[in-house]
MARDO-129040 format. One record per residue (C-alpha): residue in one letter; x negated, y negated, z negated. Coordinates in Angstrom, 2 decimals. Last residue first. Layout:
N
<"A"; <X; Y; Z>>;
...
//
This chain:
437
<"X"; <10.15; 3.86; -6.06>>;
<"X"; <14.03; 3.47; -5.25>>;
<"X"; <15.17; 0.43; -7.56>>;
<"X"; <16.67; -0.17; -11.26>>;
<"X"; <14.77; 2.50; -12.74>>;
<"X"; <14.54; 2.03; -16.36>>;
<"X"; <11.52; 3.38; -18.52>>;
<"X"; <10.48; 3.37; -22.33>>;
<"X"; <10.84; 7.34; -22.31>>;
<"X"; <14.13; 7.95; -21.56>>;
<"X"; <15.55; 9.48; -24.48>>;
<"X"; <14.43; 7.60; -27.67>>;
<"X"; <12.97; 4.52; -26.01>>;
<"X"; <15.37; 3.99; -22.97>>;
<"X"; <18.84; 4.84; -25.22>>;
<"X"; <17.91; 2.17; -28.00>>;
<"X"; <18.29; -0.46; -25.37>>;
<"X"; <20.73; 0.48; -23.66>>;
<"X"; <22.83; 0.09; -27.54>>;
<"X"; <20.79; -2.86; -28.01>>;
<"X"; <21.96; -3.96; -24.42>>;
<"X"; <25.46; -3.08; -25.60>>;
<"X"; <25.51; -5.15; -29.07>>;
<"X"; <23.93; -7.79; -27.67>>;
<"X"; <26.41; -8.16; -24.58>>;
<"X"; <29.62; -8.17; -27.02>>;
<"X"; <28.00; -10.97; -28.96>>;
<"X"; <27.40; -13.02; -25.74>>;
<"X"; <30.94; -12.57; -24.77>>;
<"X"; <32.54; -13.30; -28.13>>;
<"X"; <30.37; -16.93; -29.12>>;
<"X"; <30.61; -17.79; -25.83>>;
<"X"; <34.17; -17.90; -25.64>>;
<"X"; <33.96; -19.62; -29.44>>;
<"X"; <31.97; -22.06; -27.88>>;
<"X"; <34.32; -22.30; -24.65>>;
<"X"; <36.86; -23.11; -27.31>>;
<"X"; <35.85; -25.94; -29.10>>;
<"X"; <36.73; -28.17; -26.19>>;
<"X"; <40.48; -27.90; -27.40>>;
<"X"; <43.64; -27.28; -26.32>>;
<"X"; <43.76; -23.62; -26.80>>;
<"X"; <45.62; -22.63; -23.52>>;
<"X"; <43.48; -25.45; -21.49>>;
<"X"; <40.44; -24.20; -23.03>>;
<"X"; <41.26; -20.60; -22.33>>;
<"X"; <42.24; -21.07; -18.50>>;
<"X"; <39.34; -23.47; -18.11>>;
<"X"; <36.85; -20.32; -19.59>>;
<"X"; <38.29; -18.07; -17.62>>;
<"X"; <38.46; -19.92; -14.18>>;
<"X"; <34.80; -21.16; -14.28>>;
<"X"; <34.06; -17.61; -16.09>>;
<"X"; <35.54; -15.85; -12.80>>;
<"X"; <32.56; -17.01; -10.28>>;
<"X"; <30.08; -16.55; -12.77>>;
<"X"; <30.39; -13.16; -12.85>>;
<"X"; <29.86; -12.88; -9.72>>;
<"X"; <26.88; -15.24; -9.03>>;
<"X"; <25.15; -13.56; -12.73>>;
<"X"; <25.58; -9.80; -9.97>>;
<"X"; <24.22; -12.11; -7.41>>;
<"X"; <20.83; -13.68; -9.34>>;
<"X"; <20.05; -9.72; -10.40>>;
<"X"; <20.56; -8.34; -7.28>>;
<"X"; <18.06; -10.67; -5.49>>;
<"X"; <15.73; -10.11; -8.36>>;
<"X"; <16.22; -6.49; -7.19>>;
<"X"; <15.68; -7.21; -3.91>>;
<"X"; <12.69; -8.95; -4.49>>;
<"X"; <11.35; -5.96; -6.60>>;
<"X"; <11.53; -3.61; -4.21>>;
<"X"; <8.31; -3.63; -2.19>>;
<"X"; <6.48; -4.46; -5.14>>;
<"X"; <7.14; -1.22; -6.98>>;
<"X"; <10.04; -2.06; -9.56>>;
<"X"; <10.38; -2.00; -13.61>>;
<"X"; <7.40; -4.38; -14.20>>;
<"X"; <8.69; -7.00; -12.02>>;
<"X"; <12.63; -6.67; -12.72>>;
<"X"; <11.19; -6.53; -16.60>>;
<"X"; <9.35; -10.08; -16.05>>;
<"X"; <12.43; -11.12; -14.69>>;
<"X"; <14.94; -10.43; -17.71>>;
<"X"; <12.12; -11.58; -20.65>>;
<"X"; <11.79; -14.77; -18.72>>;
<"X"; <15.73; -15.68; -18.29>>;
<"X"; <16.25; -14.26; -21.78>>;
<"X"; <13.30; -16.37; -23.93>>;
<"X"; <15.09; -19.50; -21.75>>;
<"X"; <18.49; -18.81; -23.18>>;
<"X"; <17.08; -18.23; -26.36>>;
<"X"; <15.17; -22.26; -26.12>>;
<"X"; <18.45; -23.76; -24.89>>;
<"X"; <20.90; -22.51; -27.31>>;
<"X"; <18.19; -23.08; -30.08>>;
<"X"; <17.61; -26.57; -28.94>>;
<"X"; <21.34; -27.17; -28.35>>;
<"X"; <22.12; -26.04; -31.39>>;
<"X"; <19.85; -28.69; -32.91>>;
<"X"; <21.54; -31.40; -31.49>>;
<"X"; <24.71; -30.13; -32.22>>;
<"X"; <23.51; -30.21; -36.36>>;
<"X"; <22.65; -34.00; -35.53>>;
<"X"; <25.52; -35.19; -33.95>>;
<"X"; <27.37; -33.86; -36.80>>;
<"X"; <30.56; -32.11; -35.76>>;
<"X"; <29.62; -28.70; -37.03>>;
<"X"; <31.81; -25.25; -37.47>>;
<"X"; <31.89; -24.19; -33.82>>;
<"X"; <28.45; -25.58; -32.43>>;
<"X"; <26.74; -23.90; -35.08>>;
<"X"; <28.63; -20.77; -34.86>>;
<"X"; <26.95; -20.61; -31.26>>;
<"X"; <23.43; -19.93; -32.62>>;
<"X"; <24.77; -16.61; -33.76>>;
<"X"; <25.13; -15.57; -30.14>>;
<"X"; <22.44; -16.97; -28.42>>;
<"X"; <20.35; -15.61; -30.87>>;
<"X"; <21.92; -12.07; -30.54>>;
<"X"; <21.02; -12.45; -26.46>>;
<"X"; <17.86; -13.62; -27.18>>;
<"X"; <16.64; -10.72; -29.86>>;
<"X"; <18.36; -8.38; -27.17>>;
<"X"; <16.13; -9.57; -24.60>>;
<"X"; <12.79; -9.47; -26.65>>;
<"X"; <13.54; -5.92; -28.06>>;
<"X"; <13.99; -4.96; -23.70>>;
<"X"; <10.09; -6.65; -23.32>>;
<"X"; <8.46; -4.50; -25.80>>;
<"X"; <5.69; -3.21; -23.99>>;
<"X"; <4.47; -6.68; -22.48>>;
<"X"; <5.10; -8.04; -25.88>>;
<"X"; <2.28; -5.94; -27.53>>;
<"X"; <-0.24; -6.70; -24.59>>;
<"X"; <-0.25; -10.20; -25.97>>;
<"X"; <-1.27; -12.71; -23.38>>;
<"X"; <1.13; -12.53; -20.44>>;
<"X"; <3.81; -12.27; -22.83>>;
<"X"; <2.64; -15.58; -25.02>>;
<"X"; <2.73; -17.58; -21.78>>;
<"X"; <5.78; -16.57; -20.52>>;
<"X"; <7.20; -16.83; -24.08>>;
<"X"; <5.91; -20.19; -24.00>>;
<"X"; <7.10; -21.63; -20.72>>;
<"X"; <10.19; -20.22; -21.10>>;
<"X"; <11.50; -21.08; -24.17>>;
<"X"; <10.12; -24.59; -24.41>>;
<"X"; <12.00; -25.00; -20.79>>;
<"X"; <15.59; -24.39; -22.23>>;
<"X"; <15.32; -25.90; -25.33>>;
<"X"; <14.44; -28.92; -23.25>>;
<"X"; <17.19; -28.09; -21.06>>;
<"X"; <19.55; -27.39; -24.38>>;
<"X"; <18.36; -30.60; -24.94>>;
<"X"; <19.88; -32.36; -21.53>>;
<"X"; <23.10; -31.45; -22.59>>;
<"X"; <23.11; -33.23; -26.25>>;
<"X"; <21.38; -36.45; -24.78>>;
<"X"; <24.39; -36.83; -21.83>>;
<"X"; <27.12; -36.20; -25.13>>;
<"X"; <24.86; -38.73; -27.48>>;
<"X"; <25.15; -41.24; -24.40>>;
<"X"; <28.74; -40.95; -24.16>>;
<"X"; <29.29; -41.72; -27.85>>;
<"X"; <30.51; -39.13; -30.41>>;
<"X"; <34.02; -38.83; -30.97>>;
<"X"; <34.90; -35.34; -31.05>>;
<"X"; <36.44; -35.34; -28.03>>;
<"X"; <33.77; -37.40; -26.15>>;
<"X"; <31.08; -34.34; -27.57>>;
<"X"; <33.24; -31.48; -26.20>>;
<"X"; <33.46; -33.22; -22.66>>;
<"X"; <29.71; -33.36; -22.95>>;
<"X"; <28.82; -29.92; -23.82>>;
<"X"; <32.12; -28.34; -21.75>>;
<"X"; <29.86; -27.22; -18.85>>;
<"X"; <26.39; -26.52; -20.09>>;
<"X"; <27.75; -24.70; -23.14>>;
<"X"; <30.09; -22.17; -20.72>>;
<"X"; <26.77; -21.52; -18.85>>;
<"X"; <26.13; -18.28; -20.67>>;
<"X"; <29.72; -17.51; -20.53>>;
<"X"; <30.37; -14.97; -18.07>>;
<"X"; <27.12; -14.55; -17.61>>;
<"X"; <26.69; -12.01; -20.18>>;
<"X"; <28.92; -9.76; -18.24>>;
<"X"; <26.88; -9.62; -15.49>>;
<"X"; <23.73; -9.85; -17.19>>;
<"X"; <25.01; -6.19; -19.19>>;
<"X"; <25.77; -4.81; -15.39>>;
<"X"; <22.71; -5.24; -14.49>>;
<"X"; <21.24; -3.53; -17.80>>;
<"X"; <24.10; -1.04; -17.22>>;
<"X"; <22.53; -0.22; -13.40>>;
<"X"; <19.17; -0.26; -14.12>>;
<"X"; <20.04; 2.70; -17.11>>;
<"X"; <22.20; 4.87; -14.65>>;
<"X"; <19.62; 5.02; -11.29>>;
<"X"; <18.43; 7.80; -11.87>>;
<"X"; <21.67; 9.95; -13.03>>;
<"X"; <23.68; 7.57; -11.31>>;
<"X"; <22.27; 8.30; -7.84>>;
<"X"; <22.28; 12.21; -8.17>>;
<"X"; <26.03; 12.04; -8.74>>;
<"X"; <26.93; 9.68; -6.00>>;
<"X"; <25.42; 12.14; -3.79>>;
<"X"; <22.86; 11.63; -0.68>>;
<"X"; <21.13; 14.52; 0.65>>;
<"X"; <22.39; 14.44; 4.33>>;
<"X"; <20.98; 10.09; 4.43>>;
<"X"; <18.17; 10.80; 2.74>>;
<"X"; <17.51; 13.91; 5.06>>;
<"X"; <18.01; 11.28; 8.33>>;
<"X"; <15.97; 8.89; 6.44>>;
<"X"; <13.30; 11.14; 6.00>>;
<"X"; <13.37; 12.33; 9.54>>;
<"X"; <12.99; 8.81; 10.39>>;
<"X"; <10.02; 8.26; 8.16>>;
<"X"; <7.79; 11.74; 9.55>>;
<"X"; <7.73; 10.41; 13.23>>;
<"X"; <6.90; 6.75; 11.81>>;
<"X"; <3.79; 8.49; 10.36>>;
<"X"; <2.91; 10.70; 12.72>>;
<"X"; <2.90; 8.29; 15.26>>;
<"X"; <1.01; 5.62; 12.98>>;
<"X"; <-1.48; 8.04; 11.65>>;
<"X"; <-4.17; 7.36; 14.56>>;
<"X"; <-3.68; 3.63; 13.04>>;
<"X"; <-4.81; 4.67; 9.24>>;
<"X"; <-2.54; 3.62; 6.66>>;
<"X"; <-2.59; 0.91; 4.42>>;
<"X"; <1.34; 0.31; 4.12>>;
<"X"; <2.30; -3.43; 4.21>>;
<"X"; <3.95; -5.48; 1.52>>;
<"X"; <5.18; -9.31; 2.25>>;
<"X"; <3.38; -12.87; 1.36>>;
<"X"; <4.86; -15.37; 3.14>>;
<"X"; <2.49; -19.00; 2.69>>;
<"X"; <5.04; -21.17; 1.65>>;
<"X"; <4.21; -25.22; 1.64>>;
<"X"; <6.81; -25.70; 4.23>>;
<"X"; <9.27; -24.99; 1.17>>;
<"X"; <8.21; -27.89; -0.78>>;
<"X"; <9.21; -30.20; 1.65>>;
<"X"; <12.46; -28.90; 2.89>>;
<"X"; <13.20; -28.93; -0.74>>;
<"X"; <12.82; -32.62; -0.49>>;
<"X"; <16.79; -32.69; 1.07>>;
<"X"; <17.77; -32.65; -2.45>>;
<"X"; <16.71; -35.49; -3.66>>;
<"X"; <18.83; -37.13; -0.25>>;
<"X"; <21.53; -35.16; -1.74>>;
<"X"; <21.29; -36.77; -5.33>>;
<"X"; <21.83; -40.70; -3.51>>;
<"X"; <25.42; -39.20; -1.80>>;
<"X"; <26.03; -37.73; -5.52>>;
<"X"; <25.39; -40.91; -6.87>>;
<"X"; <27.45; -42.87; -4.74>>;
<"X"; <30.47; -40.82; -5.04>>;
<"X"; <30.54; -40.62; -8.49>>;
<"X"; <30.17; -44.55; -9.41>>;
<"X"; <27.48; -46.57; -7.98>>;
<"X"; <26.00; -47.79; -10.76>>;
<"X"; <27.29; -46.13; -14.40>>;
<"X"; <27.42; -42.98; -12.15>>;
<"X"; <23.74; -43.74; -10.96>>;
<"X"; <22.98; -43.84; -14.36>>;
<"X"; <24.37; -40.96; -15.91>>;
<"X"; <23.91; -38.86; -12.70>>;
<"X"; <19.50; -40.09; -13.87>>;
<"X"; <20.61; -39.50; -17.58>>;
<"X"; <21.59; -35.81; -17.35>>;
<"X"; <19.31; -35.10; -14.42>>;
<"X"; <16.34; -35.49; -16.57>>;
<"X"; <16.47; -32.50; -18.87>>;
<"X"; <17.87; -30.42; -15.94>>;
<"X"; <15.09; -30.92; -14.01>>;
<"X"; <12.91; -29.87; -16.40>>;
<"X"; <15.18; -26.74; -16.62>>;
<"X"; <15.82; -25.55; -13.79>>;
<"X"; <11.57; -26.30; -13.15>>;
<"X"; <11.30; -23.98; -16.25>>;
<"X"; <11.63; -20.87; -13.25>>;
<"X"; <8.09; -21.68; -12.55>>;
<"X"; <6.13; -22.27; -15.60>>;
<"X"; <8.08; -18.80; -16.87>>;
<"X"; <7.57; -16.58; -13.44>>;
<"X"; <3.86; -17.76; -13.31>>;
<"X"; <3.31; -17.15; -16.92>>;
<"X"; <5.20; -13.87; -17.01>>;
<"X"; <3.29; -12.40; -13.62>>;
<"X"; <0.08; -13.27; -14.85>>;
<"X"; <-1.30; -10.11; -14.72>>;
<"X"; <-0.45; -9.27; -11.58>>;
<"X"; <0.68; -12.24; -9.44>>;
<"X"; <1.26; -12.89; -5.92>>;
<"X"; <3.97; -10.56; -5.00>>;
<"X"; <6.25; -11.45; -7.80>>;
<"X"; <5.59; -14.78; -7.14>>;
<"X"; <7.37; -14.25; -3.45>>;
<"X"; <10.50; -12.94; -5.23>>;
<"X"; <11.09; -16.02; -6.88>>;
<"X"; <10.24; -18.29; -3.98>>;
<"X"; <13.08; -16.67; -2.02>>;
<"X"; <15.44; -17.92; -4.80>>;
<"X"; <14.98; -21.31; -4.68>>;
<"X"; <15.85; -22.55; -1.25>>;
<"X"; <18.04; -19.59; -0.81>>;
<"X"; <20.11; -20.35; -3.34>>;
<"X"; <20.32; -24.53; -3.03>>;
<"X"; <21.91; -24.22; -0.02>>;
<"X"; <24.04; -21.90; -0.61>>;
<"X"; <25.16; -23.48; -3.87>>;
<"X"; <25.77; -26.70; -2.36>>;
<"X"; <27.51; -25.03; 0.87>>;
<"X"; <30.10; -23.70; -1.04>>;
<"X"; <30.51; -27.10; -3.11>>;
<"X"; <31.16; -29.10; 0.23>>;
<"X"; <33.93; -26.43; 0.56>>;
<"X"; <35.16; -27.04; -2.66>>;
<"X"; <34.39; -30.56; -2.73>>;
<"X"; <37.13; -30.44; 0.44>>;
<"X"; <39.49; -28.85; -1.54>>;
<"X"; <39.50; -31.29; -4.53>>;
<"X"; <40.99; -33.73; -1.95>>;
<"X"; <39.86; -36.71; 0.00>>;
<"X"; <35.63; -35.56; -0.16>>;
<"X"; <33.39; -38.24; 1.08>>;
<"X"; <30.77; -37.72; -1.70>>;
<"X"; <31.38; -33.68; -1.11>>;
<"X"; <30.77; -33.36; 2.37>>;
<"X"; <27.06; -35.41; 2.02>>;
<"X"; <26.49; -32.87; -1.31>>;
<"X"; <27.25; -30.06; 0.76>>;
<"X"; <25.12; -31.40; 3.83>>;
<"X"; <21.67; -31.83; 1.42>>;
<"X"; <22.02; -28.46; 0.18>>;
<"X"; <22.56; -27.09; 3.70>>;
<"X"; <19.70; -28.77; 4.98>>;
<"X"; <17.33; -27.43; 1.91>>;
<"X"; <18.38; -23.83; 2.52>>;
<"X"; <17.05; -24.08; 6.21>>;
<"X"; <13.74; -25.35; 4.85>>;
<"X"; <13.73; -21.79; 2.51>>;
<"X"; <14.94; -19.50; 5.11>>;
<"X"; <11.97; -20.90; 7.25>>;
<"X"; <9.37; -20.25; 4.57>>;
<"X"; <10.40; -16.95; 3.84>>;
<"X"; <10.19; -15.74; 6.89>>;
<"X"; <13.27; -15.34; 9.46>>;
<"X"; <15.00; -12.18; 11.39>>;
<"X"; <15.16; -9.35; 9.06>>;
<"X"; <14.63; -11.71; 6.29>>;
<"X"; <17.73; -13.23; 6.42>>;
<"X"; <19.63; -10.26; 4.96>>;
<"X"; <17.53; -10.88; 1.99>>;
<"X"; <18.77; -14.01; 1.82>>;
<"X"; <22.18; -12.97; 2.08>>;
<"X"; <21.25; -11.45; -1.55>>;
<"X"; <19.67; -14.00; -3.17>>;
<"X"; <23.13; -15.92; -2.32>>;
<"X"; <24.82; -14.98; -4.99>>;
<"X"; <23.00; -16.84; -7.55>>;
<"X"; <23.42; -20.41; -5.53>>;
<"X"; <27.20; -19.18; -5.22>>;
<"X"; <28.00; -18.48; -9.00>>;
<"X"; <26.19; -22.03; -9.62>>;
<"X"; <29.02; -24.21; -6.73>>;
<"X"; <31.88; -22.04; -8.59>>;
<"X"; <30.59; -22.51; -11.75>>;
<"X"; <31.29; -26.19; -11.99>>;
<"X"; <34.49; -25.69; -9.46>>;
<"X"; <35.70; -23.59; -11.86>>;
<"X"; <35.36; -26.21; -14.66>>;
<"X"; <37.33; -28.89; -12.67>>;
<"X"; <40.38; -26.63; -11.12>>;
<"X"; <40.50; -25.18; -14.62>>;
<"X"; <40.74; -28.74; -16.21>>;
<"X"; <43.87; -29.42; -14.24>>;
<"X"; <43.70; -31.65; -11.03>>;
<"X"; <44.40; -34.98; -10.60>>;
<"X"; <41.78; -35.47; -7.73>>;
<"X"; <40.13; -38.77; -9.33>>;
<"X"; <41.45; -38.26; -12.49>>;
<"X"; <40.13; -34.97; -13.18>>;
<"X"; <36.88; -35.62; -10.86>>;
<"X"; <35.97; -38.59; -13.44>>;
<"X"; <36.64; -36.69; -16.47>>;
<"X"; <34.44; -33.73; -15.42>>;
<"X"; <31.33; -35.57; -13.58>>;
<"X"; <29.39; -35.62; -16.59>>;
<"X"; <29.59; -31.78; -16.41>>;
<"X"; <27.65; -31.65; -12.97>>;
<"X"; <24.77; -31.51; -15.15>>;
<"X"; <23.73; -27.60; -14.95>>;
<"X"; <24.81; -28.27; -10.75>>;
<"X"; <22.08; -31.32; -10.43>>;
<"X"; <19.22; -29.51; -11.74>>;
<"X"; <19.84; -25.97; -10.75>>;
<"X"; <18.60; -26.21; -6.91>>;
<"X"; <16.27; -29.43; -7.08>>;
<"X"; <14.46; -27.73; -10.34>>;
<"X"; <14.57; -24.30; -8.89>>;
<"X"; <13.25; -25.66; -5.62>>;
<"X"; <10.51; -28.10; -7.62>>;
<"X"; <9.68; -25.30; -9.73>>;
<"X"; <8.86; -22.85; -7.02>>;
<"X"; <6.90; -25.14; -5.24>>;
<"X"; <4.99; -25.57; -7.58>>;
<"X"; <4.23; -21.82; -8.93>>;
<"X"; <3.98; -21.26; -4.85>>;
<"X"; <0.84; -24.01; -5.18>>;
<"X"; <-0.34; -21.13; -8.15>>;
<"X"; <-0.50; -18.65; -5.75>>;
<"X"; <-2.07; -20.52; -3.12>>;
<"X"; <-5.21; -18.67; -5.59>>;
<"X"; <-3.62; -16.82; -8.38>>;
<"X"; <-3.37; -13.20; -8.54>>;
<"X"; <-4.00; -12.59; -5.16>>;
<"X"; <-2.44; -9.24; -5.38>>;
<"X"; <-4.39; -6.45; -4.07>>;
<"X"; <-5.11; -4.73; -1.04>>;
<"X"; <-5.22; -7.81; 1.30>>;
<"X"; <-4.25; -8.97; 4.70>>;
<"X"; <-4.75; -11.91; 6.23>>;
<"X"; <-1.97; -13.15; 8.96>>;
<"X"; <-3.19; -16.55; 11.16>>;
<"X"; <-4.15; -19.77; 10.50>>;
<"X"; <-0.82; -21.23; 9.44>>;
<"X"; <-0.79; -18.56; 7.00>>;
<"X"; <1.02; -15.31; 6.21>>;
<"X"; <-0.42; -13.08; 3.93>>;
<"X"; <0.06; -9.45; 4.45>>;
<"X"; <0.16; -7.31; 1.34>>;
<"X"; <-1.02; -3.20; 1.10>>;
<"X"; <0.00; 0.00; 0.00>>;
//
């Protein structure tokens, strides 16, 4: 097994993983995509009041239109993939900065709630497969600093994040919605930039060319006795363990981003100044980025992490959990501002701890796909939490809700990924498949 490095001088090919090198410029680029792609949808809750009266529509319509536009970034890892058949990764990612750019041009001169919808669709495309590629390129660069890469990288969602808040704030205060989310597309259109910086990096088997016959011979009479041997039965007995874990994010995303949403809304209804709500949201950024950027570091460094990565996740997910009866029982500015620290900094500890597994859990050829499966299976969750969580906040009448939502779904996650958890070190020897080695 080998990589081929794509370059504007030509293809180089190499046995190992860089391990740095233009590696390190994809670390940059990869946090300026995931900062551009998450930044302005994680802080599209200071819109909520204004698209409510604007459009007239219910709080569901509002909140689902929040997750909507981040259940369709996730989701499209996967079309991406598709896209790969035909374009590089560079390419996909240019193309995915238009169609950020475009969405957020339909949705400034939106007339009806449908048209943001639509202009929302092609938001979260957009923004997907500008950011998402680059994910699955680090894991192909790096060895043994996979988590460091992966953790400096991904904290670009959050970074961005932490300033988005008061730059919508602003232009809002300036130019009013429309304005300011013409002004955030043109930011957006800068993933173009970053993207042309890619140098592809894809797998390549070392073989010797009289073996290429043979060899290709040998693969499609493989395939055809894949295909013959094939049972559902034999699948879920390997693949079983990848496929709860998977299933675990999906239903942990269900309200993960509940917090990002109703934050500010919450804070106006409990009194607290507009500017307290905008500082409240971007914390659980900086929480956010402090928890990735260390526990990258930290598991790249201590050999004793890298073996315990599924204890890290569940001590996340049961943080996130506790964490929440903070936000439930406290109306003190200052007692929110330190759940959204600890929201933040868990949530952060999870998206790390998650990807680093996907990377040491999967060969290299698979692990992009699997990353790819692990952004769409959040995307589809994520799509019916906008509509849950609205539906339960209108029924309850309160903000307070989507905390206690959270509170329920994230607790119900811990308690299965311990159970998963328990299951790989006593009877499966430490391992998970979650793709075909």
């Amino acid at each position: 097994m080998g990589l081929r490095i794509k370059t504007l001088n030509g293809v180089t090919e190499v046995k190992h993983p860089p391990n740095g090198g233009w590696g390190w410029v994809l670390v940059v680029t990869t946090f300026f995509n995931m900062g551009i792609g998450y930044g302005f949808p994680k802080s599209m809750g200071i819109y909520f009041n204004d698209l409510k009266d604007e459009f007239g529509v219910s709080n569901t319509a509002i909140s689902w239109l929040v997750t909507f536009v981040l259940s369709i970034l996730t989701l499209s890892g996967l079309i991406a993939q598709v896209f790969k058949r035909w374009f590089d990764e560079r390419q996909i990612v240019m193309a995915g900065g238009v169609l950020s750019c475009s969405g957020m041009v339909i949705c400034s001169v939106a007339p009806n709630i449908f048209v943001m919808y639509f202009g929302g669709l092609l938001l979260g495309f957009g923004n997907g497969i500008a950011a998402i590629p680059c994910v699955g390129q680090l894991a192909l660069y790096f060895s043994t600093w996979t988590a460091l890469a992966t953790g400096v990288s991904l904290s670009g969602a959050t970074v961005f994040s932490t300033i988005y808040p008061y730059l919508v704030q602003y232009l809002l205060d300036e130019y009013g919605w429309r304005g300011s989310v013409l002004i955030l597309g043109a930011i957006n259109l800068n993933a173009c930039v970053f993207g042309s910086l890619i140098h592809p990096i894809s797998c390549t088997k070392d073989l010797p060319e009289s073996f290429e016959i043979e060899e290709n011979r040998s693969k499609n009479e493989d395939n055809n006795s894949r295909i013959k041997q094939f049972s559902l039965s034999s699948f879920l007995r390997k693949y079983w363990l990848g496929l709860c874990f998977l299933l675990s994010n999906m239903f942990s995303s269900l309200s993960m981003y509940a917090p990002v949403v109703y934050i500010v809304p919450y804070a106006l209804e409990i009194n607290l100044h507009e500017i307290q709500g905008t500082t409240l949201l971007s914390m659980i950024s900086v929480g956010d980025f402090i928890g990735r950027v260390s526990s990258g570091y930290l598991i790249s460094k201590l050999t004793c992490l890298q073996t315990r990565l599924l204890n890290i996740l569940c001590t996340s997910l049961w943080s996130m959990t506790v964490v929440q009866c903070l936000a439930i029982t406290n109306t003190n500015f200052f007692v929110l501002l330190a759940y959204s620290l600890l929201y933040g900094s868990s949530f952060g500890v999870l998206v790390t701890a998650s990807f680093t597994s996907l990377a040491r859990y999967n060969d290299s050829r698979h692990v992009a796909t699997a990353q790819a499966m692990f952004f769409a299976f959040s995307g589809a969750a994520l799509l019916v939490s906008g509509a849950l969580s609205g539906v339960i906040v209108s029924w309850i009448g309160t903000f307070q809700a989507a905390f206690w939502f959270t509170l329920f779904l994230s607790g119900t996650t811990a308690s299965l990924v311990s159970v998963l958890t328990a299951v790989v070190y006593l009877y499966n020897g430490g391992s998970i498949v979650f793709a075909k080695q």
